[in-house]
C-alpha positions in Angstrom: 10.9 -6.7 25.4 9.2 -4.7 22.9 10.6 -4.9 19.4 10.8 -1.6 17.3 9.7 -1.0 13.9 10.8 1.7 11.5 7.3 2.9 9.3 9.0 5.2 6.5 5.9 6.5 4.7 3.9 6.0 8.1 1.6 9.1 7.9 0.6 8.0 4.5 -3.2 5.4 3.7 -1.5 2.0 4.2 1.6 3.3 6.4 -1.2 4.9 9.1 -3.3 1.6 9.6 0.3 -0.9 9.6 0.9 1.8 12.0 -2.4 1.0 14.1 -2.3 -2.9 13.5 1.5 -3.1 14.7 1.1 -0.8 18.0 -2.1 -3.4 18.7 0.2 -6.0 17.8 2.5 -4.6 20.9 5.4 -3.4 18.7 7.1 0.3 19.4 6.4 2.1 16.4 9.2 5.1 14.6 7.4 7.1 11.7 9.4 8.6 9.4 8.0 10.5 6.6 8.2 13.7 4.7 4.7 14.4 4.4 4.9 14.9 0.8 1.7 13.0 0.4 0.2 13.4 3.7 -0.7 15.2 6.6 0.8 15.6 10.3 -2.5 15.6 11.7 -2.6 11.4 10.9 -0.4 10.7 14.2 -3.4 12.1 16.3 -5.9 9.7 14.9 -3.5 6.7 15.4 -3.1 8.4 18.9 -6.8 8.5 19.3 -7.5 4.6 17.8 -4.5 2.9 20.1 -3.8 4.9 22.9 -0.3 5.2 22.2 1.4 8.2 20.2 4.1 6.6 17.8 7.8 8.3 17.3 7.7 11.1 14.3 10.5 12.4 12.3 9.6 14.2 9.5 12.6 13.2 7.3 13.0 12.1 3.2 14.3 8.7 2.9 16.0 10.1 -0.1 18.3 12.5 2.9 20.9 9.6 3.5 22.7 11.6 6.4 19.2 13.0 7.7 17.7 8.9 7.8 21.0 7.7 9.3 20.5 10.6 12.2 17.2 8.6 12.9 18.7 5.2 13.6 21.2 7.0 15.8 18.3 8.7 17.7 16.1 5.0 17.8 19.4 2.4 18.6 16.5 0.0 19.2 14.9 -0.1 15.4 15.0 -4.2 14.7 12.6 -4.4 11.4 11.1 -1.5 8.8 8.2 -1.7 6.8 8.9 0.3 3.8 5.9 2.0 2.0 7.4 6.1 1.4 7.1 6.1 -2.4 6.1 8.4 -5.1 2.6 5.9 -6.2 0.3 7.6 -9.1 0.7 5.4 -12.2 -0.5 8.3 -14.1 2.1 11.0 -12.8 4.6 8.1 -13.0 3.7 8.4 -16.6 4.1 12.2 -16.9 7.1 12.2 -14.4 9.3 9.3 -14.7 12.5 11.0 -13.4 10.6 12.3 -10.1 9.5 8.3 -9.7 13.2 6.8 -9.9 14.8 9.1 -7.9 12.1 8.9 -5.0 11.2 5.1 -5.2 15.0 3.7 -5.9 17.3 6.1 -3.7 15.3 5.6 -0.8 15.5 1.7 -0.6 19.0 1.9 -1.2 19.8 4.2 1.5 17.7 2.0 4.4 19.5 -1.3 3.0 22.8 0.5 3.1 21.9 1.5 6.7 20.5 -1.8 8.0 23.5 -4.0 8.6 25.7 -0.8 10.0 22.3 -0.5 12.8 21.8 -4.6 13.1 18.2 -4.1 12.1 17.0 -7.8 10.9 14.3 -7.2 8.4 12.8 -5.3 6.1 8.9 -5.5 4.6 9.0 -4.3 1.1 5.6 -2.8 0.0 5.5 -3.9 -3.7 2.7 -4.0 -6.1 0.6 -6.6 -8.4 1.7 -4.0 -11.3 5.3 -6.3 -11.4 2.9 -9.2 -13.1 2.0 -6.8 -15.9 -1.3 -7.9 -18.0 -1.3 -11.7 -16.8 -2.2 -14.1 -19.7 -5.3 -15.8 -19.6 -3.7 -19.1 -17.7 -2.0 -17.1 -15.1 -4.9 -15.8 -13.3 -5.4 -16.0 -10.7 -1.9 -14.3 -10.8 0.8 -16.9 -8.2 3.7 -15.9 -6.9 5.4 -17.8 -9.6 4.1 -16.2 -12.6 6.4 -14.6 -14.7 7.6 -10.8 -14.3 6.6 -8.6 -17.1 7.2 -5.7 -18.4 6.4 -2.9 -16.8 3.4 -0.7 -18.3 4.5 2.5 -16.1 7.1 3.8 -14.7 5.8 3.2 -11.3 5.7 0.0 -12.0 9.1 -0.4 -13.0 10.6 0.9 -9.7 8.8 -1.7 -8.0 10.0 -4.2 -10.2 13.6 -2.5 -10.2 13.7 -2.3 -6.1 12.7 -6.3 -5.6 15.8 -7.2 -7.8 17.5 -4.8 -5.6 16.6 -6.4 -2.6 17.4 -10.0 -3.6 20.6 -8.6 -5.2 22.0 -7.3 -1.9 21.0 -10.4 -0.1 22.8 -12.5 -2.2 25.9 -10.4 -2.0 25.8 -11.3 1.8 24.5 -8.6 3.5 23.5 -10.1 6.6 19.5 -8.9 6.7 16.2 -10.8 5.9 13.1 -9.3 3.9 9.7 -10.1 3.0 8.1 -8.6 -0.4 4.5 -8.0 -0.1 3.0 -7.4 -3.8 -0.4 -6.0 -2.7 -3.4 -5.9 -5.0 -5.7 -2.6 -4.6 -6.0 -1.5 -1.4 -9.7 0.3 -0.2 -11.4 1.4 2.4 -10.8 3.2 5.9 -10.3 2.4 9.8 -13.6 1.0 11.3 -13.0 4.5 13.3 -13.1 6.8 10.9 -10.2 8.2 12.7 -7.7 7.5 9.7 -8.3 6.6 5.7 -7.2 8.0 2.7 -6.7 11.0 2.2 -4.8 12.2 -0.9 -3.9 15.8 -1.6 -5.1 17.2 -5.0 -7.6 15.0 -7.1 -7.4 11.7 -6.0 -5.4 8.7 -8.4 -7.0 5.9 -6.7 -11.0 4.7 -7.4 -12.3 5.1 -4.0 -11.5 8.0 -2.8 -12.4 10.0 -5.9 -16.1 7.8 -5.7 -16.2 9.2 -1.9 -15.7 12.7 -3.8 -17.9 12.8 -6.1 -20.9 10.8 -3.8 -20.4 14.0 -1.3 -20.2 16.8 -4.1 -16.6 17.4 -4.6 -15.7 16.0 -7.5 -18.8 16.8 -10.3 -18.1 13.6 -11.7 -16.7 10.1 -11.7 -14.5 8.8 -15.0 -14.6 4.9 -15.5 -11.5 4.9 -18.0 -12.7 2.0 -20.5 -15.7 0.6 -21.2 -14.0 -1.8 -24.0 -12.0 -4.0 -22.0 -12.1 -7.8 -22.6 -13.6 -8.3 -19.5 -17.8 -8.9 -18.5 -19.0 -5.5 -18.3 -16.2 -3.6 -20.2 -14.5 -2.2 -17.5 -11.1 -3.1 -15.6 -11.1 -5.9 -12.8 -8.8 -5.5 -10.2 -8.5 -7.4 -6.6 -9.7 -4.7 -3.9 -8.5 -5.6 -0.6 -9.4 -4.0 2.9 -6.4 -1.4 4.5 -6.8 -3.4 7.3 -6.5 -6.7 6.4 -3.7 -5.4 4.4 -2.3 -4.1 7.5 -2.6 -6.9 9.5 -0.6 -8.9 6.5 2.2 -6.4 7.6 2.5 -7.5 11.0 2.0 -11.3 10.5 5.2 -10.8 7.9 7.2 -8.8 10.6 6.6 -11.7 13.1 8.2 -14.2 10.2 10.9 -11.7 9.3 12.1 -11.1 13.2 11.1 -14.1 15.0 11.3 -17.1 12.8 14.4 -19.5 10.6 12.7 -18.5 7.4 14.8 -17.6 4.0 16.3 -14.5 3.1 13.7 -13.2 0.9 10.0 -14.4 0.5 7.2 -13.0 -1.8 4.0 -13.3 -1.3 0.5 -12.2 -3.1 -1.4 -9.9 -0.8 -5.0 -10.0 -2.2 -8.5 -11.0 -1.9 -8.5 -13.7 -4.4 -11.3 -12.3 -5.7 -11.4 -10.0 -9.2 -13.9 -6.8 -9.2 -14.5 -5.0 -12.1 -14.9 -0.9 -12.0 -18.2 -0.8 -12.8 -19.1 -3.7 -10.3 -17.3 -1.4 -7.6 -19.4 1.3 -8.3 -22.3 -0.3 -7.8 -21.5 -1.4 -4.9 -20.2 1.5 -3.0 -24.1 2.5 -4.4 -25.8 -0.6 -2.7 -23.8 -0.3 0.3 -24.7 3.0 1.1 -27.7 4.2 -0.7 -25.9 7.1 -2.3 -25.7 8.0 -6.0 -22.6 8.1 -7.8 -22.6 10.5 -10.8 -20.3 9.0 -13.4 -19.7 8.2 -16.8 -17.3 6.3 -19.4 -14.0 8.0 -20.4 -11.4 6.9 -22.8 -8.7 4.2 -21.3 -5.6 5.8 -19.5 -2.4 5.0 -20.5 -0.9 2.3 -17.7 -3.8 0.8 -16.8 -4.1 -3.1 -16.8 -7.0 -4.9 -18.1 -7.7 -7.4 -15.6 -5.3 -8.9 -12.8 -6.3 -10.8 -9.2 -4.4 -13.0 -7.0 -4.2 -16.4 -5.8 -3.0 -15.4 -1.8 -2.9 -19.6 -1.5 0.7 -18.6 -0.3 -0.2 -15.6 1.7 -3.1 -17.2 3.8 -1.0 -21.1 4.4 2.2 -19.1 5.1 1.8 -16.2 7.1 -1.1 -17.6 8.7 -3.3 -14.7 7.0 -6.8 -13.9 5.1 -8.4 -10.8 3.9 -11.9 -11.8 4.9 -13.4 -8.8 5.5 -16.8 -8.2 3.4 -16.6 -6.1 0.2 -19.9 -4.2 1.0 -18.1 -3.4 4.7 -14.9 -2.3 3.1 -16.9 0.4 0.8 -19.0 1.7 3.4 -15.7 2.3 6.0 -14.4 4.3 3.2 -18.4 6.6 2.7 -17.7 6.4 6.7 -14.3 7.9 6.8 -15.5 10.5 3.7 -18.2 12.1 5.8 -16.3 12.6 9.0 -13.6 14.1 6.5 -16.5 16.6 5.8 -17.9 16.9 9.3 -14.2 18.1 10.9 -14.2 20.4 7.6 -11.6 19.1 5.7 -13.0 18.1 2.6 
């Protein structure tokens, strides 16, 4: 018997290839999303990479009656994997209200909803930014490492939404759930069929690289070049969608199928730290193309340099993001020119 998972946020860049990875996987698959940061069109590429069209409603997790009327329509929904959040740290910054009422109201209403529709489990997508600016002896950032304050207000909700989470469980409320703090997630479906494809001007590195390489953007602002760090610049852990995606499913199978405890946490990363300027390069090296760029001042929010240790992650859940930094940065060059091939950017 197939088990059914709830994607809220399913159209969006990591939502689309959990999407992918869990139909593979040979889960049912119900998309919900308001397509407030994405487009329709996403289902037909999933359509096109598996063979199998997933359930759609177009609904805002923030709609309490309109969310309930989708676990009425889908009896069968036994885990979600929660990603629909408002994610810019920079818009976070200049909109803090629009971040707390999107990324708190919408957790609360599927926990409130989950024991009323027996569904089991829930996959939190959380975020490295809950560590803060490590000190020096915590990095590689554990699981253990103390919680910091948060630097944006993006940050804060996911901060905010795991004590929510363990709060409810302790109460008693009879579900499970597995916190996934990923590191930065890069790069597009081998395909090409799916990647990331943000509206406006891009908040994340990569795509705005992709950009500027093909001639949209004039030019590429590394923010900092006086960091405490090797070349200047910030170092982050870049992870592949997919291998990211695949940590999704391995931590649905734990959630569903296994006598685990109420809530785990794990570290979904690389291990590795990359600093902007090094990831520059080597979307350069990878695909022969010339990046036009140059320094800016720092942005307000950003970190100086965090990584993980995913010791946890890789013994646990049986899981490793192994895929090649070099192959990760040309899927995403891949994924920008067919973007520009079917005309839409």
């Amino acid at each position: 018997m197939k088990q059914t998972i709830l994607v809220t946020g399913g159209t969006g860049f990591i939502g689309s290839h959990t999407t992918v990875e869990l139909q593979q996987a040979g889960y049912d698959v119900v998309i919900v999303d308001n397509l407030s940061n994405s487009k329709v069109e996403v289902i037909d590429g999933i359509e096109k990479i598996t063979g199998i069209r997933p359930a759609f409603e177009q609904v805002d997790c923030c709609d309490l009656k309109a969310l309930e009327a989708v676990f009425v329509k889908y009896p069968k929904i036994e885990g979600i994997i929660h990603f629909a959040a408002s994610k810019a740290v920079g818009e976070s910054v200049e909109k803090p209200l629009l971040y707390y009422r999107n990324n708190l109201n919408s957790l609360i209403n599927l926990l409130e909803l989950m024991p009323k529709y027996d569904v089991k489990g829930i996959i939190f997508s959380s975020s490295c930014t809950v560590y803060g600016q490590p000190t020096p002896e915590n990095l590689p950032v554990t699981e253990q490492a103390p919680i910091q304050k948060a630097l944006s207000p993006y940050g804060n909700t996911k901060q905010i939404n795991e004590e929510i989470i363990q709060d409810y469980i302790h109460s008693g409320a009879k579900i499970k759930s597995v916190i996934l703090r990923y590191f930065n997630p890069i790069g597009a479906h081998p395909s090409a069929l799916i990647g990331e494809l943000p509206n406006g001007v891009p908040m994340n590195l990569i795509p705005f690289v992709t950009q500027t390489a093909i001639g949209i953007r004039k030019e590429l602002k590394i923010f900092g070049n006086d960091y405490n760090t090797p070349d200047g610049t910030c170092i982050r852990d870049y992870i592949y969608v997919v291998d990211l995606a695949k940590a999704h499913v391995a931590a649905m199978a734990r959630v569903l199928d296994q006598d685990t405890d109420p809530v785990e946490i794990f570290n979904i990363g690389t291990g590795t730290g990359l600093s902007t300027l090094e990831v520059v390069e080597g979307f350069e090296k990878a695909t022969g193309v010339k990046v036009n760029w140059k320094y800016a001042p720092r942005r307000e929010g950003d970190i100086e340099k965090v990584w993980g240790n995913v010791d946890k992650a890789n013994k646990v859940l049986g899981w490793k993001a192994d895929t090649p930094i070099a192959d990760v940065l040309a899927s995403a060059w891949k994924w920008q020119k067919k973007l520009r091939e079917d005309g839409i950017m």
